[in-house]
PATI-25430 format. One line per 10 residues: number of its first residue (from 0); their letters; for each residue x, y, z of N, C-alpha, C. Coordinates in nm, 2 decimals. Atoms other than C-alpha are relative to their C-alpha. Layout:
<pts>
NUM	A	X/Y/Z/X/Y/Z/X/Y/Z | ...
</pts>
This chain:
<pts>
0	XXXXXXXXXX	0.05/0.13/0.03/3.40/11.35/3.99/-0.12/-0.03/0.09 | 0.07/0.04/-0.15/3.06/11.23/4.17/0.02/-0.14/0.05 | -0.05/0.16/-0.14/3.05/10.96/4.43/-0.04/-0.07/-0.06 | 0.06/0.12/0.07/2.87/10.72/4.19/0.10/-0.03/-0.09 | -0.11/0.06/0.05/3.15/10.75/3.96/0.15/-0.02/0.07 | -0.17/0.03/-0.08/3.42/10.76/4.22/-0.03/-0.20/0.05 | 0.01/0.13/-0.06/3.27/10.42/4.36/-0.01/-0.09/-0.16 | -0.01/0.04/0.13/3.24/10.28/3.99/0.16/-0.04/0.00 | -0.18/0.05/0.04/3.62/10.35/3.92/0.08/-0.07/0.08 | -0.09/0.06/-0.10/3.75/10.23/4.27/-0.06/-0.16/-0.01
10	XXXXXXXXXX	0.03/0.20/0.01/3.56/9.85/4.22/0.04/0.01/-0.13 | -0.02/0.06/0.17/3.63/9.83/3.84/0.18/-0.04/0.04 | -0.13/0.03/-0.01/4.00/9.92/3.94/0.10/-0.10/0.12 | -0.08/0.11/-0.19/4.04/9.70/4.26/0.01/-0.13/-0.09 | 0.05/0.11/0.11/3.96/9.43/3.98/0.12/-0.02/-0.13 | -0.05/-0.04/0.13/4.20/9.56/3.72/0.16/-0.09/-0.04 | -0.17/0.06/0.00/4.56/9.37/3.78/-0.01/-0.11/0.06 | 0.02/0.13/-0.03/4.42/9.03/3.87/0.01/-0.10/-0.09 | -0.05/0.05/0.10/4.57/8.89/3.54/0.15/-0.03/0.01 | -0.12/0.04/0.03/4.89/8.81/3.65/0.10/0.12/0.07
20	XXXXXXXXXX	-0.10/-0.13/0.00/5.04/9.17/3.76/0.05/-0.06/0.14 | -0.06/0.01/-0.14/5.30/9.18/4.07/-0.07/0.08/0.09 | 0.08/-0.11/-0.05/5.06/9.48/4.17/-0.13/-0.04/0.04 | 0.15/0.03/0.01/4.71/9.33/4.28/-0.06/0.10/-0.01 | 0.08/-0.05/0.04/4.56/9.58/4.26/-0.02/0.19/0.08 | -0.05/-0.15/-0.01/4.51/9.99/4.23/0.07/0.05/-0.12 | -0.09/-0.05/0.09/4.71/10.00/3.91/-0.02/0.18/-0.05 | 0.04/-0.06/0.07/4.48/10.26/3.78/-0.03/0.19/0.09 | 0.12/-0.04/-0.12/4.39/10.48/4.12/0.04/0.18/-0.06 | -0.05/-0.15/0.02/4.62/10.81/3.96/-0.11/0.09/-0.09
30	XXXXXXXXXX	0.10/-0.03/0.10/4.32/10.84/3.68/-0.10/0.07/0.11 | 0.12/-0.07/-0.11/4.12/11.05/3.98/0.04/0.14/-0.06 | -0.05/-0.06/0.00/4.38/11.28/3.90/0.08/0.09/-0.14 | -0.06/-0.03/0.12/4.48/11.28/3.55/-0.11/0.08/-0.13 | 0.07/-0.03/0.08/4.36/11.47/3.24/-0.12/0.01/-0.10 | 0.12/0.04/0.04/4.01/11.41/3.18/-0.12/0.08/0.04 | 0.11/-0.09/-0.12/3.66/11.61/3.25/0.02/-0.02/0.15 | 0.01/0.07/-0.07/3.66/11.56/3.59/-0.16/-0.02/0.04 | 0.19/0.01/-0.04/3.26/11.57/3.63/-0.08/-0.04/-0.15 | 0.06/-0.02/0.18/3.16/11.41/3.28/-0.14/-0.10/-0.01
40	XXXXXXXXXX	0.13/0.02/-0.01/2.80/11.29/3.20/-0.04/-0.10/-0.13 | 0.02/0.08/0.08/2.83/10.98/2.95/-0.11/-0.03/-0.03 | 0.13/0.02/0.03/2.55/10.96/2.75/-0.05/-0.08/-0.13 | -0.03/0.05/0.16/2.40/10.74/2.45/-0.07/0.12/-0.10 | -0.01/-0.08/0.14/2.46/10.88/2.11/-0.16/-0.06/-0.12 | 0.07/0.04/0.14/2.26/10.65/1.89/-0.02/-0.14/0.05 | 0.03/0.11/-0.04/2.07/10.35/1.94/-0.08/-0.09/-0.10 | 0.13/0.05/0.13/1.89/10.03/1.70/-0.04/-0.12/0.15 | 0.02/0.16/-0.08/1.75/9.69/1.90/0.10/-0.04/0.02 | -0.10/0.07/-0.01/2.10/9.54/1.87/0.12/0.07/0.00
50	XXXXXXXXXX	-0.09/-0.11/-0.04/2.29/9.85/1.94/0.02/0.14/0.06 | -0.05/-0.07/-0.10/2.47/10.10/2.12/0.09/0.10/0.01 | -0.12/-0.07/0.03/2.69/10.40/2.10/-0.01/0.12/0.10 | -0.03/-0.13/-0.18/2.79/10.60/2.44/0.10/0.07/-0.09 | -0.13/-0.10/0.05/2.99/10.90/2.41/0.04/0.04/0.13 | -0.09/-0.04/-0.12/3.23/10.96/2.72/-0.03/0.11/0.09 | 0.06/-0.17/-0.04/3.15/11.33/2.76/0.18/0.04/0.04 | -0.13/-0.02/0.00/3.59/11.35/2.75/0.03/-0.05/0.15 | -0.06/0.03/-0.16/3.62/11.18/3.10/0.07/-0.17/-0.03 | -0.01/0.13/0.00/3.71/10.81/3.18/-0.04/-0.09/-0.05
60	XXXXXXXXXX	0.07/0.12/0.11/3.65/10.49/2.97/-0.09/-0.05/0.06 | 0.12/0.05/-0.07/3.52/10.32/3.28/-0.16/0.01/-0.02 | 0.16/-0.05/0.02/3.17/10.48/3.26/-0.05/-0.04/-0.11 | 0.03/0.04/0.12/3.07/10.47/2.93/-0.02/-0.15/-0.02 | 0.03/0.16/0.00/3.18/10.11/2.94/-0.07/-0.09/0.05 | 0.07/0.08/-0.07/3.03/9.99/3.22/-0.12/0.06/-0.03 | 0.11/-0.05/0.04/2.73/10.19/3.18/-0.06/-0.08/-0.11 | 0.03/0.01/0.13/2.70/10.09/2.82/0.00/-0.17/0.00 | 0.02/0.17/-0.03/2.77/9.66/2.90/-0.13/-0.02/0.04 | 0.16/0.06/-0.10/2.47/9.66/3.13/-0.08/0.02/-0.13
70	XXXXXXXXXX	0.12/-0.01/0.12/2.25/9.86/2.84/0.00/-0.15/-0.10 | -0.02/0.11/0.05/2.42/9.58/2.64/-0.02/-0.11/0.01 | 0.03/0.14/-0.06/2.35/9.28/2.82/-0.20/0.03/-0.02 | 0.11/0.02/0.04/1.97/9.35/2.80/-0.03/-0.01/-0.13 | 0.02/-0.04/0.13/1.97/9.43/2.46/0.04/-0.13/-0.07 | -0.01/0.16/0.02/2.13/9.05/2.39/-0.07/-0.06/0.05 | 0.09/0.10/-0.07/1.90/8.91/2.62/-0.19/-0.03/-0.10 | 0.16/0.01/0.02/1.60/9.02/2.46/-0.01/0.02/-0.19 | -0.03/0.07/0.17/1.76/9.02/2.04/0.06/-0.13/-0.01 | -0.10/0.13/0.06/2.00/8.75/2.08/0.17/0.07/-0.01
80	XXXXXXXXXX	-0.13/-0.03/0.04/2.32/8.94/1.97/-0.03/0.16/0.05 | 0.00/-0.16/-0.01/2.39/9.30/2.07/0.18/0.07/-0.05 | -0.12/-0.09/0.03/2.69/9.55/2.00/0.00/0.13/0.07 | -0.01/-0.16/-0.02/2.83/9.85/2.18/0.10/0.06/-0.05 | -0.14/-0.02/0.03/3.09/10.07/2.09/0.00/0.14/0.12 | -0.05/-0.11/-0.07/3.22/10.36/2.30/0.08/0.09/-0.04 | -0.10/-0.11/0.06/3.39/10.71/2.24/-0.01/0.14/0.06 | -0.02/-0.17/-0.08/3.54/11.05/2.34/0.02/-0.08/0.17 | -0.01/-0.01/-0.17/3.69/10.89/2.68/0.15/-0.04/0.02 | -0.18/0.06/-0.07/4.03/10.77/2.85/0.02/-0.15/0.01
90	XXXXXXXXXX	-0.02/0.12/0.00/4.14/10.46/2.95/-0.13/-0.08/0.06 | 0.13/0.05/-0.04/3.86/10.20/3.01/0.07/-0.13/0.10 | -0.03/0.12/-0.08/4.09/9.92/3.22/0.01/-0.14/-0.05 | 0.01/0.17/0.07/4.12/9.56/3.14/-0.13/-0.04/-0.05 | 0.12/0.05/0.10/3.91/9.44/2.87/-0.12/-0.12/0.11 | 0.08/0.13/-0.08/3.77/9.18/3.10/-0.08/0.03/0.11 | 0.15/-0.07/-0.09/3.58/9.37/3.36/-0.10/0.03/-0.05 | 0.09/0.02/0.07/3.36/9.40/3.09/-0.06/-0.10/-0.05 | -0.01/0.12/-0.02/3.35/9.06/2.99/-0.06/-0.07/0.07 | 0.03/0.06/-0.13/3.27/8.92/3.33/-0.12/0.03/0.00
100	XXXXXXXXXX	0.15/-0.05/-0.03/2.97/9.14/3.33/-0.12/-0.12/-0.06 | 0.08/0.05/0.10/2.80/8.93/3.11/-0.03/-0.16/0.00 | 0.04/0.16/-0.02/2.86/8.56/3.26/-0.11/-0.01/0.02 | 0.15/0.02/-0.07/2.55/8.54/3.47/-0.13/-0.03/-0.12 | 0.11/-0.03/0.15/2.32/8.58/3.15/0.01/-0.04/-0.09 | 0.05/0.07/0.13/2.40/8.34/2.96/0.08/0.05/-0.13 | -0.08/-0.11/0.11/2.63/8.53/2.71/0.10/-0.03/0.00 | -0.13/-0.03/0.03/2.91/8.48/2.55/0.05/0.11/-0.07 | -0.09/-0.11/0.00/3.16/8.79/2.51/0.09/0.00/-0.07 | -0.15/-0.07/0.02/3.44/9.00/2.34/0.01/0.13/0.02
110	XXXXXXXXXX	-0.03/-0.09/-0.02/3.59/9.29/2.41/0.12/0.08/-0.02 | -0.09/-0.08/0.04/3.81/9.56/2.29/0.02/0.10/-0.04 | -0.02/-0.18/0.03/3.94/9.90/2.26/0.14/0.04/-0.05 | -0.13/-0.10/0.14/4.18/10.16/2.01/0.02/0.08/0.11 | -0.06/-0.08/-0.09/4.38/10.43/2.15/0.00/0.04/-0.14 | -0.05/-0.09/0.10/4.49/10.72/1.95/0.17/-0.04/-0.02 | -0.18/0.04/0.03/4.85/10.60/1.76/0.04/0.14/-0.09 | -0.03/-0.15/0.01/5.10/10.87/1.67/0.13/-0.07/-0.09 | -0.09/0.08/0.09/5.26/10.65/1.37/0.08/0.11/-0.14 | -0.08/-0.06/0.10/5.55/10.80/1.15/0.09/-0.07/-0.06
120	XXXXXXXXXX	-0.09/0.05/0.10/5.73/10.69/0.88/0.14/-0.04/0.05 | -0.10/0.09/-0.05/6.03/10.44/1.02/0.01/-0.05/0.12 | 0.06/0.05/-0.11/5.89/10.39/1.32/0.01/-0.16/0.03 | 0.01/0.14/-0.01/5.90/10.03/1.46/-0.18/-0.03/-0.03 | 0.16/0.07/0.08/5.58/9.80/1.29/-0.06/0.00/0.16 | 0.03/0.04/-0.11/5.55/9.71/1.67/-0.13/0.15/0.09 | 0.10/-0.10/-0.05/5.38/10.07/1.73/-0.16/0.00/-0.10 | 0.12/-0.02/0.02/5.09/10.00/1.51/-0.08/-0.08/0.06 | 0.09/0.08/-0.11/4.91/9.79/1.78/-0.04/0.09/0.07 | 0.01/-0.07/-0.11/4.92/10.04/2.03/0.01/-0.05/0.11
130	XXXXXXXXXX	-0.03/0.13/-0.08/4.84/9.88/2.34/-0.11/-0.12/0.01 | 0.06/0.12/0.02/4.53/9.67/2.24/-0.02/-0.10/0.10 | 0.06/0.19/-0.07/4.37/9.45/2.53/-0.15/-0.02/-0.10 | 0.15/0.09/0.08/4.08/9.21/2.42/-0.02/-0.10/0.12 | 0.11/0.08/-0.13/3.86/8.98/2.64/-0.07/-0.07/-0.11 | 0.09/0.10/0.03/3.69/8.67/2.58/-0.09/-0.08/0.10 | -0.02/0.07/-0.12/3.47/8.52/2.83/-0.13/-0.14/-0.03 | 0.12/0.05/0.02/3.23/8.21/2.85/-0.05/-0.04/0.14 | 0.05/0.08/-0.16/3.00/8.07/3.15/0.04/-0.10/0.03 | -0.01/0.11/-0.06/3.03/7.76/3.35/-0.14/-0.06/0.11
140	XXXXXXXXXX	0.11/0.03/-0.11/2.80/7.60/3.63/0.08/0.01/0.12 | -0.05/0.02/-0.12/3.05/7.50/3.89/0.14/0.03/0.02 | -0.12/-0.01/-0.01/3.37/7.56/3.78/0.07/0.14/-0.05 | -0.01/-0.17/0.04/3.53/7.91/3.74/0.02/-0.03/-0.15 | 0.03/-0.05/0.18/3.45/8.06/3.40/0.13/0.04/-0.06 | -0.10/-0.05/0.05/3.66/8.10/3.11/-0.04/0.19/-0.07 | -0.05/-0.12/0.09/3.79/8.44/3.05/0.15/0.06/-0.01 | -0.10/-0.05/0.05/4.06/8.55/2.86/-0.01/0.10/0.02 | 0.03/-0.12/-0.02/4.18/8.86/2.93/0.19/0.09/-0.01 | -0.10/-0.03/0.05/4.50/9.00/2.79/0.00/0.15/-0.06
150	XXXXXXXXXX	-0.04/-0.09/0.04/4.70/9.28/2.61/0.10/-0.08/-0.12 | -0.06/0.13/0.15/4.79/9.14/2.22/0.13/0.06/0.01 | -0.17/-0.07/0.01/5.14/9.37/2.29/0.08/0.01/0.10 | -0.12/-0.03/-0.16/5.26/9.33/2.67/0.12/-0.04/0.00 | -0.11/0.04/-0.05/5.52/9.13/2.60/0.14/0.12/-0.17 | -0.06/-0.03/0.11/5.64/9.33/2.30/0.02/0.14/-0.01 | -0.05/-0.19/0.02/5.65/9.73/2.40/0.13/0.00/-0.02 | -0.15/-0.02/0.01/5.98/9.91/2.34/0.11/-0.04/0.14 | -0.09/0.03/-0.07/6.06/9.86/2.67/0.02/-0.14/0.10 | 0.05/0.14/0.03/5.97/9.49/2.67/0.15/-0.06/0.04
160	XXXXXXXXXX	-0.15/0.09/-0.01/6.34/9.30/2.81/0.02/-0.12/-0.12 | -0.04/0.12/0.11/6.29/9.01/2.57/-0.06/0.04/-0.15 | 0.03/-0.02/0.16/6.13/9.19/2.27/0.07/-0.07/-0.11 | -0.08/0.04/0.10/6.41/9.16/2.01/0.03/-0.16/0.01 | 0.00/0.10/0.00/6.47/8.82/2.14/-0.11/-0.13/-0.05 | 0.16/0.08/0.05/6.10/8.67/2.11/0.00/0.02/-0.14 | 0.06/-0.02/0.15/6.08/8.85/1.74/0.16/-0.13/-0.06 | -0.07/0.10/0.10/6.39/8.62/1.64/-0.02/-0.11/-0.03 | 0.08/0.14/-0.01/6.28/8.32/1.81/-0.14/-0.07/-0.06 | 0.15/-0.02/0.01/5.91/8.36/1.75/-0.03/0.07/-0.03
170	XXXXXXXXXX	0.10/-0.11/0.05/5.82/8.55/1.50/-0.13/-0.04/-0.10 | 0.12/0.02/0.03/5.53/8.39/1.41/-0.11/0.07/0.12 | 0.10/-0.11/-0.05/5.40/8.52/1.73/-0.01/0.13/0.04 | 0.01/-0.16/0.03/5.51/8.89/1.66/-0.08/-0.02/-0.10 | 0.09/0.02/0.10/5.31/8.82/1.39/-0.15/0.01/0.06 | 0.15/0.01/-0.07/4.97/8.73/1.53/-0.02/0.10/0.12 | 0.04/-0.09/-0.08/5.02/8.96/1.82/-0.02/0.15/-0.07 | 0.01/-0.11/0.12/5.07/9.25/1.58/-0.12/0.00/-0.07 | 0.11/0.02/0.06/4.78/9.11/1.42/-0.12/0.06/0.09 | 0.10/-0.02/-0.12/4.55/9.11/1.70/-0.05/0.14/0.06
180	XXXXXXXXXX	0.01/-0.14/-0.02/4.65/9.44/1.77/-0.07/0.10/-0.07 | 0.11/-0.13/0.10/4.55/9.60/1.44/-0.17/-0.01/0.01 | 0.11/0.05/-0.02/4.23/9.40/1.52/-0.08/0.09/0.10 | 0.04/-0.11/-0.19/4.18/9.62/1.86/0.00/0.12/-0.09 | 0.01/-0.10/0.02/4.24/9.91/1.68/-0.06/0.11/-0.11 | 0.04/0.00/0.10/4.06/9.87/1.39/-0.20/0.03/0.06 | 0.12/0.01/-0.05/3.72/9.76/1.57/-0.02/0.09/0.09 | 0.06/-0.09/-0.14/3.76/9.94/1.92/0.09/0.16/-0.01 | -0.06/-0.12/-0.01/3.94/10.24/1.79/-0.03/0.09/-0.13 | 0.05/-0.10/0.11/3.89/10.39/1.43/-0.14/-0.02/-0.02
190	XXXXXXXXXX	0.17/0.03/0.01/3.52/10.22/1.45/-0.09/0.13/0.10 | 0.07/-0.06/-0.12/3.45/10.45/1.73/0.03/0.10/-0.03 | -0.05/-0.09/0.06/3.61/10.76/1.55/0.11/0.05/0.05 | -0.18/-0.08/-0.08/3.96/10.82/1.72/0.05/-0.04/-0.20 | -0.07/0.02/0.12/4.13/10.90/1.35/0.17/-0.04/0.03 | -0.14/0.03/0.02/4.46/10.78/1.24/0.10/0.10/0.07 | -0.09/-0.11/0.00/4.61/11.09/1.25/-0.06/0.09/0.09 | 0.05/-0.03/-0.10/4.58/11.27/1.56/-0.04/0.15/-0.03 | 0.06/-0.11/0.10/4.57/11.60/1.33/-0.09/0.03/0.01 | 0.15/0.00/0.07/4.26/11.54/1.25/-0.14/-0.07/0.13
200	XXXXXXXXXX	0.11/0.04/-0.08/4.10/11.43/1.58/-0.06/0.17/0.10 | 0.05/-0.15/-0.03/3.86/11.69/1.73/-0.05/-0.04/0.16 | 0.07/0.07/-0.13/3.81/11.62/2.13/0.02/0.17/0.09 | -0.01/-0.16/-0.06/3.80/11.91/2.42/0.13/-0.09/0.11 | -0.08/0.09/-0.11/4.02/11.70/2.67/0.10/-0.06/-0.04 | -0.10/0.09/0.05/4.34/11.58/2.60/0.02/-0.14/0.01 | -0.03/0.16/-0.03/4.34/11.24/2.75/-0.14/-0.08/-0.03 | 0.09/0.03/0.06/4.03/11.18/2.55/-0.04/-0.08/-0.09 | -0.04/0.01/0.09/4.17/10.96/2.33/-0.02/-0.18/-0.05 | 0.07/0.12/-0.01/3.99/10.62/2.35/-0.15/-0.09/-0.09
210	XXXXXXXXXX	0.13/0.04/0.00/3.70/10.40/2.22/0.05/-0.15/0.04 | 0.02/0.20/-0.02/3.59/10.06/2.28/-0.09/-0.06/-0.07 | 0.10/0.07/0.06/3.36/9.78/2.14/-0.05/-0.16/0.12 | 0.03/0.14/-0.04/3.17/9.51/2.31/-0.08/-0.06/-0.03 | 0.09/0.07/0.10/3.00/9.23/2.17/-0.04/-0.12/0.07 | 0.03/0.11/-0.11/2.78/8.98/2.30/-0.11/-0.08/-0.01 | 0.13/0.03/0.05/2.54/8.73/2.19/-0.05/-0.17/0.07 | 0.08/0.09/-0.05/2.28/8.45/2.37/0.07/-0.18/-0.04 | -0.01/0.13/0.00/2.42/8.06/2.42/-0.14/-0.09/-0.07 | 0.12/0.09/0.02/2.07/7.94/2.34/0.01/0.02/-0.12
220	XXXXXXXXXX	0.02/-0.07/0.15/2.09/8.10/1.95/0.06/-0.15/-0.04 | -0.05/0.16/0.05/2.29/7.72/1.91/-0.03/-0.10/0.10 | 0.00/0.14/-0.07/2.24/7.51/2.20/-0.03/0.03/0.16 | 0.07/-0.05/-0.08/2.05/7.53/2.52/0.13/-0.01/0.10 | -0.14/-0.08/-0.07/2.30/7.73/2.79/0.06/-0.13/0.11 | -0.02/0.11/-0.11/2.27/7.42/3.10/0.11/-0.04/-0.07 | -0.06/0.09/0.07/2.41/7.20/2.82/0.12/0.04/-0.02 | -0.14/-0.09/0.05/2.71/7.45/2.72/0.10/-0.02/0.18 | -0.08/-0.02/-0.08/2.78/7.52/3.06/0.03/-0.12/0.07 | -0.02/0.07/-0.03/2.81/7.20/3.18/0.13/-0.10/-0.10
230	XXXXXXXXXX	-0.10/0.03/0.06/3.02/7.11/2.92/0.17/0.05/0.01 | -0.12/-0.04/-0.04/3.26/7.36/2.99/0.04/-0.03/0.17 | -0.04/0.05/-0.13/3.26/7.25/3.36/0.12/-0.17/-0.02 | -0.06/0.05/-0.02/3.38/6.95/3.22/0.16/0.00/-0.09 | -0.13/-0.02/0.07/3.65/7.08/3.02/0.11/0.10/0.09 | -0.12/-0.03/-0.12/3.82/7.29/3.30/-0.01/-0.09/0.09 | -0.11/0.12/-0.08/3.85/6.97/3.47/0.12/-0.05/-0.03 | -0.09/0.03/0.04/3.98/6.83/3.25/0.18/0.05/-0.06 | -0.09/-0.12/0.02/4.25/7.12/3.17/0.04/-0.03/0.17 | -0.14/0.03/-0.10/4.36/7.08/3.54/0.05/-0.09/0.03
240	XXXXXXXXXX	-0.06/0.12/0.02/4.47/6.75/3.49/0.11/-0.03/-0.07 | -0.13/0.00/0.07/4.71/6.82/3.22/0.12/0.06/0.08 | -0.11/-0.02/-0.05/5.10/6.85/3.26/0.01/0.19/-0.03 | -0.02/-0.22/-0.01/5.16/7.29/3.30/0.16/-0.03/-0.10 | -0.20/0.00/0.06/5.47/7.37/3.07/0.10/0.10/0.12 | -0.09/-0.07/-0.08/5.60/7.57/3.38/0.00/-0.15/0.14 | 0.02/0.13/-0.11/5.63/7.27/3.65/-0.03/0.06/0.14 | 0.05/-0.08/-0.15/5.58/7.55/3.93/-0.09/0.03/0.02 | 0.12/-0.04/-0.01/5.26/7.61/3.79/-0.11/-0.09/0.01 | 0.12/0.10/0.04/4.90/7.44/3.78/-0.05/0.03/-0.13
250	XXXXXXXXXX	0.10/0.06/0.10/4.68/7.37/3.46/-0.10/0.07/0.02 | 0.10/-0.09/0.04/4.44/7.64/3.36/-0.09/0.02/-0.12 | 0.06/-0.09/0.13/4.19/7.80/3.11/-0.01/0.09/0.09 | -0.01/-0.12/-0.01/4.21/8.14/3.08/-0.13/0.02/0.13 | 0.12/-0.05/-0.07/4.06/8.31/3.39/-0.02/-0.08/0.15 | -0.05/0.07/-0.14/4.15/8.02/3.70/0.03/0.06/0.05 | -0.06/-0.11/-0.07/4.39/8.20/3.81/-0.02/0.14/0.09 | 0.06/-0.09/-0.03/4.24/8.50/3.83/-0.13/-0.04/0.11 | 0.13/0.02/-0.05/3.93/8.35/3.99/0.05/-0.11/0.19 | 0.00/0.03/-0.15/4.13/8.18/4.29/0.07/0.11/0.10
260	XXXXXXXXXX	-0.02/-0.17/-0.04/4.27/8.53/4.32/-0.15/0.01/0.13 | 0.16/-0.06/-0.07/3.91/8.65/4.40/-0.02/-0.06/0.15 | 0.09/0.04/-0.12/3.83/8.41/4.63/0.13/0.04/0.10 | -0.12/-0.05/-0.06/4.20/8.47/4.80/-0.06/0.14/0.06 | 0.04/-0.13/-0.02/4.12/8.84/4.83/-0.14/0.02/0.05 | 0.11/-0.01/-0.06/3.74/8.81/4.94/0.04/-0.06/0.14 | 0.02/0.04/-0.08/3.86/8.63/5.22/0.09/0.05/0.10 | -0.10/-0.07/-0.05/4.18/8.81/5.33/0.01/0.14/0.01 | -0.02/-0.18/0.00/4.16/9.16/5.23/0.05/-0.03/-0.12 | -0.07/-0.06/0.14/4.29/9.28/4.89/0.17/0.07/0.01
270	XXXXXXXXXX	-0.12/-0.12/-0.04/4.68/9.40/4.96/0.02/0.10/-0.10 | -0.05/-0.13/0.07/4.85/9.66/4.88/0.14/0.00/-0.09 | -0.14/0.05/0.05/5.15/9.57/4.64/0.07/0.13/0.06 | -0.08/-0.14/0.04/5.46/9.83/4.65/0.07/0.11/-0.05 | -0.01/-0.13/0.13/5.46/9.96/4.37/-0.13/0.11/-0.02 | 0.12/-0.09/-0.03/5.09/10.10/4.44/0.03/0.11/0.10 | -0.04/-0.11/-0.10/5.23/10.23/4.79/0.07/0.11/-0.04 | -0.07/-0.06/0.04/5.47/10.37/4.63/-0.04/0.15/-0.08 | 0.07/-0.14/0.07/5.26/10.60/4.39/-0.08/0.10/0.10 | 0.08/-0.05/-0.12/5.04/10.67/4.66/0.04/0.12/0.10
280	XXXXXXXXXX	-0.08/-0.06/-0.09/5.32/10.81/4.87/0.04/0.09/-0.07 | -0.04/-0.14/0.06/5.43/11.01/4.59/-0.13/0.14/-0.01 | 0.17/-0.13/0.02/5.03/11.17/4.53/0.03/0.07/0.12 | 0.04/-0.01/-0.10/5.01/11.19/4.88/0.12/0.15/0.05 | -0.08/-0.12/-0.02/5.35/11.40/4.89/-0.03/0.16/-0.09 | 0.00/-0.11/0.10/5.23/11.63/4.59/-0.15/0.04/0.05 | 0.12/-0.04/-0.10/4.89/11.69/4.83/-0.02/0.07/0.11 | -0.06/0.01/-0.15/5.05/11.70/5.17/-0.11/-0.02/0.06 | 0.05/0.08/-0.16/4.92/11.45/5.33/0.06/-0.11/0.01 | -0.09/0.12/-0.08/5.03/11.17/5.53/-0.09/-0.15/-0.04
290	XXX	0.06/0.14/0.01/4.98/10.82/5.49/-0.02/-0.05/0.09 | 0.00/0.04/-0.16/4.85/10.60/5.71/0.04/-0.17/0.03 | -0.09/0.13/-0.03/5.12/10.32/5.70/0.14/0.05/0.04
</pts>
């Protein structure tokens, strides 16, 4: 892997579990190590004024993605609306690292990526999602920006403790999350050519098995950006003023949280949860080398 992509994947992933995980961060650090080109040369496939289509080269999503946002973000700046999609790569990380890219400029965002599903006849409905994150994000002036940034199926895998519970209680929102999901997998997965049936997919790399989509178009196209963003400055105020349905917590839009993180972590260091050390110590045993804690 070269040092431009090794420094790529280690800031994208230091970024990656700032959504709530017990892990801040490193979730992703084993992907140095896992089944992908390790030296791969993402490149675009096909391009119009308002579009975009990287091909992986069978390595990492990261690349392609990030690579392919930036192309992206000019390409809205200077049509108005752009689209990318991405393909032939691995996992690409939280939809929202992408997302974010794109505050500064005035741009509002979505984002989302397909996996290859390995669906058979009696199967639970719950596997046609796959694992489907999506990202939403918009600017602000002074007040941290909203972005959503989720997984439409985290609370609902097989090995989910309250699954069966939530679908009895709430199955309107097995419903919509299921939804959402085919939505991910519809746009950022069979759009990008990962087929249904893994039969019939033709890659050189096993863990190849990815696309993505991002979309992204100019605040000014309806309403000059100051005006927007000041508006939403004053609607995450007003949002931290409401009563939280957890009483331990504070009053958010999507993306606070995460954003007092940041400043947390710029000012202290980033730690090391346990469950990272933990992997770490296992690589480090299956390497022999020593840690240095």
């Amino acid at each position: 892997m070269s040092q431009t992509n090794k420094k790529i994947l280690m800031v994208l992933t230091s970024r990656a579990t700032m959504g709530g995980s017990d892990e801040p961060t490193g979730l992703w650090l084993e992907e140095f190590t896992e089944p992908y080109y390790a030296n791969p040369e993402p490149h675009l496939v096909r391009e119009t004024p308002v579009s975009l289509l990287m091909d992986g080269d069978g390595g990492l999503g990261y690349f392609p993605a990030y690579d392919g946002t930036l192309r992206l973000i000019e390409k809205a700046k200077a049509q108005g609306i752009a689209v990318l999609m991405t393909r032939n790569h691995g996992h690409f990380g939280a939809a929202g690292l992408y997302s974010r890219l794109t505050l500064e400029h005035d741009l509002l965002s979505f984002v989302t990526s397909g996996v290859q599903l390995e669906l058979r006849a009696g199967d639970p409905i719950y596997d046609a999602a796959g694992g489907s994150p999506m990202s939403f994000s918009a600017p602000t002036l002074d007040e941290d920006p909203l972005v959503l940034d989720f997984g439409t199926m985290h609370d609902l895998y097989a090995n989910s403790p309250h699954r069966d519970e939530i679908a009895r209680k709430a199955p309107g929102l097995v419903f919509r999350s299921l939804g959402l999901g085919a939505v991910c997998q519809a746009w950022g997965g069979l759009l990008s050519g990962v087929p249904l049936e893994a039969s019939r997919a033709e890659r050189t790399f096993a863990g190849a098995t990815q696309g993505s989509m991002v979309i992204a178009f100019k605040i000014s196209l309806f309403m000059p950006p100051e005006q927007f963003k000041r508006e939403m400055d004053t609607y995450v105020r007003a949002v931290r003023e409401l009563e939280p349905f957890d009483s331990s917590a504070r009053s958010y839009l999507p993306g606070g949280p995460e954003a007092e993180q940041e400043r947390r972590y710029r000012s202290e260091g980033i730690p090391l949860g346990p469950g990272h050390r933990e992997r770490l110590e296992a690589l480090a045993g299956e390497l022999s080398l020593e840690v240095p804690w």
